[in-house]
C-alpha positions, -999 to +999 in steps of 0.1 A: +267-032+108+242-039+081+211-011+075+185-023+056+159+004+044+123-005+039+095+011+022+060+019+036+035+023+013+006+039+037-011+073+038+006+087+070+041+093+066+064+072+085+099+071+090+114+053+119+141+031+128+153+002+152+187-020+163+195-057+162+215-061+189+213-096+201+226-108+166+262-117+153+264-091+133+247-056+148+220-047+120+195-015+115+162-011+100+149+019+084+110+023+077+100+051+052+075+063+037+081+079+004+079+112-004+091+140-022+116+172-009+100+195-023+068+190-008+076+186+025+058+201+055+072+218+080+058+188+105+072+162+084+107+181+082+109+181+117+102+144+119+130+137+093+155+161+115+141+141+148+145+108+131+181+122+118+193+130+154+180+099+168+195+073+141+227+088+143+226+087+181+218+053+181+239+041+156+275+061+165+271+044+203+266+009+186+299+012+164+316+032+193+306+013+225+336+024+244+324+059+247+297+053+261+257+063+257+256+094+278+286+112+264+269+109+225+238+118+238+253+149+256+269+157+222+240+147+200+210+155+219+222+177+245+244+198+225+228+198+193+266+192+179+247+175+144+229+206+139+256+230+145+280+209+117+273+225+081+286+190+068+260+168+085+236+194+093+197+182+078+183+209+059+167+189+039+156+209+005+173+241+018+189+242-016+157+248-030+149+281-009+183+299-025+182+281-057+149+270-073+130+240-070+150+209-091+183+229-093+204+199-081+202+171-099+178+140-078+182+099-083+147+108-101+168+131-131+187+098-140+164+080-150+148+106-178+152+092-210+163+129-228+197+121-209+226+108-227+241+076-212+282+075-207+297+046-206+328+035-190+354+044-215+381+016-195+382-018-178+403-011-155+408+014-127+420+048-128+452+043-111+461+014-133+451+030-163+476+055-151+497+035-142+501+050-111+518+032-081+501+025-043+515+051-017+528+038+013+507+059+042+524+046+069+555+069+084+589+057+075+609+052+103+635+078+094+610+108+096+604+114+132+565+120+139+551+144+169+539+125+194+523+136+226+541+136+256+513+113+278+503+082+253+464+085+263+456+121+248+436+106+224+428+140+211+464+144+192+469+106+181+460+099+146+428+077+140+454+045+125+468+046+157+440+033+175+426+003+175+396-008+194+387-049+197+360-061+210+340-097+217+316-076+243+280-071+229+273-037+251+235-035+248+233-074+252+255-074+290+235-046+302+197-063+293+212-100+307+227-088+342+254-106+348+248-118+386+277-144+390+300-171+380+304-205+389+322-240+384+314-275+376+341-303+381+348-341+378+378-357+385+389-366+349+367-344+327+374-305+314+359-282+340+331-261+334+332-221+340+291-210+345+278-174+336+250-168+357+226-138+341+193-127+355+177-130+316+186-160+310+177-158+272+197-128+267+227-143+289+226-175+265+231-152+233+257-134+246+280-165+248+262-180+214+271-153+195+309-150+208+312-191+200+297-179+165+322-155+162+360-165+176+349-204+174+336-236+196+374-241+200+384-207+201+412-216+182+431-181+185+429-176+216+407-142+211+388-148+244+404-136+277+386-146+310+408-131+335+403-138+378+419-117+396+423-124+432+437-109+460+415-074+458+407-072+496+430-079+527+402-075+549+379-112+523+411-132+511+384-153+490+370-123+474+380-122+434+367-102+405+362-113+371+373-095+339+359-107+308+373-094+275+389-100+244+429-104+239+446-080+219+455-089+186+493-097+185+492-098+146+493-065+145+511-046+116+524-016+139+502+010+124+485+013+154+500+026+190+473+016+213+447-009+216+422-016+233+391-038+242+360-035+259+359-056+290+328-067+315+338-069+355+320-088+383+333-091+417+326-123+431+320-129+475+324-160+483+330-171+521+362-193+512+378-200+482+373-238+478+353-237+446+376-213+428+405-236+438+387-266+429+387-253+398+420-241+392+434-275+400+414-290+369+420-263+346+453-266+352+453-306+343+429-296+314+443-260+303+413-257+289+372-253+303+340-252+291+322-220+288+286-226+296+255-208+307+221-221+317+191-216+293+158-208+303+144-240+308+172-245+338+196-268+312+234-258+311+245-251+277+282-250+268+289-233+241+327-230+239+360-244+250+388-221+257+420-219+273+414-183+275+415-182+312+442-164+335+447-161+373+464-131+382+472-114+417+455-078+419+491-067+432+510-082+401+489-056+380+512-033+359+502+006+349+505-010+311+484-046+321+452-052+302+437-062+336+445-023+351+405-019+339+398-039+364+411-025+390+392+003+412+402+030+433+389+024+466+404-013+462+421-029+493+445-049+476+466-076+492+507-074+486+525-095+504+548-089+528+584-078+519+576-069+482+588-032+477+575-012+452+546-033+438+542-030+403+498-022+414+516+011+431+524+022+393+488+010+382+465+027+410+484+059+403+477+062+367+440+055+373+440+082+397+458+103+373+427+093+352+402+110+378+424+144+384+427+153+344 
């Protein structure tokens, strides 16, 4: 995320802040007013400790999307957890009621010219000057480690052990409404997979800022469009879509788990002749276009992937990336005279999900 801070030279005091979203790169923009600690009001000390709260709110659920909004704002807001931390706690010139007025040392103090300037006595940095070698952080294979006995108590892991990856803008799915999917085919041509969005405009960035990002190509194969069918005996056509991102397989082995935000429509048709339709191409193909209509009514494709997988809801494993697709109350499909379907072992650890 990039934060850019602005200053605002006007009589009131300001200080406010706001989130780019719909770019490439999430960025933040801070507008102050400048001013000095020590002569603060009370009303403008509140509005720093309001603006503190709400930044930080704002800008933890950005970088940590697969919490989720309402649990930091139960924590930040709700809870007042900032103000009850010491460490990131704003009491802003507290020091000054204990201490004095100036008794730590301001950006303003540096720049007196009665201070002495130090140089840097070396060119190089402190470890080489030392000659001091790099430490190997990760655990040798020898030592054994603790390690919790269920693999999803996030609490005990370590932070390199978890990985989070991500091609799913958050704020950007939730302001397009993602209302359906459909398919365009030719005999001899690539097919064409369309994301339907109620904001058009917003549903256009989406997929122009993932093309930006993994590729027109999609070269590495980071984008995972997975259809899963078979979700209700009761609508044979019905399907749900998973979009998401693979995980990364280049992995060094620091981390034990991964994992990656993923957006889910369930799709209704009356028969499955489109779907198929479109399955027989891709499979010619191995490849489609990704493309979304703009808001003058023109498709736009904006990538070509091979990123797409068909998968039966009753092939899903407890360890599958697609198990976030699958819910509860799902009637899924298994055929007849498979025992022991691996979706047994999947639909009980989500349940086990619900009961902890």
């Amino acid at each position: 995320m990039n934060i850019d801070v602005l200053l605002e030279d006007e009589d009131d005091f300001i200080l406010r802040h706001s989130f780019d979203t719909a770019a490439q790169v999430t960025s933040a923009e801070i507008l102050c007013s400048p001013f000095s600690i020590a002569n603060l009001t009370d009303e403008q000390r509140g509005t720093i400790r309001q603006f503190y709260s709400e930044f930080c709110l704002h800008f933890v659920s950005t970088i940590c999307p697969q919490i989720g909004w309402s649990k930091f704002e139960e924590m930040l807001r709700d809870d007042k957890a900032l103000e009850r931390a010491v460490v990131f706690n704003c009491n802003i010139g507290l020091d000054s009621y204990f201490m004095g007025r100036d008794a730590v040392p301001g950006i303003g103090s540096h720049q007196e010219a009665t201070l002495e300037l130090h140089k840097p006595t070396r060119r190089v940095t402190w470890f080489e000057h030392h000659n001091i070698e790099p430490m190997d952080w990760r655990p040798k294979s020898d030592v054994p480690e603790e390690r919790p006995k269920h693999p999803f108590q996030f609490s005990t892991m370590k932070h390199r052990e978890l990985k989070v990856v991500s091609l799913i803008q958050e704020s950007l799915w939730n302001q397009a409404g993602w209302k359906g999917l459909g398919f365009q085919t030719c005999e001899g041509e690539i097919p064409v997979l369309m994301f339907g969005f109620e904001n058009a405009a917003v549903g256009h960035k989406i997929f122009e800022n993932i093309a930006k990002t993994i590729g027109d190509k999609d070269p590495n194969n980071a984008l995972r469009i997975a259809l899963i069918r078979g979700i209700s005996r009761q609508n044979p056509a019905h399907y749900r879509v998973a979009v998401t991102s693979n995980l990364d397989r280049s992995d060094d082995g620091s981390s034990r788990i991964q994992t990656a935000l993923s957006r889910l429509h369930t799709m209704t048709p009356n028969s499955s002749e489109n779907i198929e339709r479109f399955l027989k191409d891709y499979e010619v193909h191995k490849k489609c276009h990704i493309a979304t209509v703009n808001t003058k009514g023109k498709l736009v494709s904006h990538l070509i992937t091979s990123g797409v997988i068909v998968i039966h809801a009753w092939e899903i494993d407890e360890n599958d990336q697609e198990i976030s697709a699958i819910q509860p109350e799902d009637d899924i499909f298994v055929p007849a005279g498979v025992e022991n379907a691996p979706i047994s072992r999947a639909l009980a650890k989500i349940r086990s999900f619900e009961t902890r």
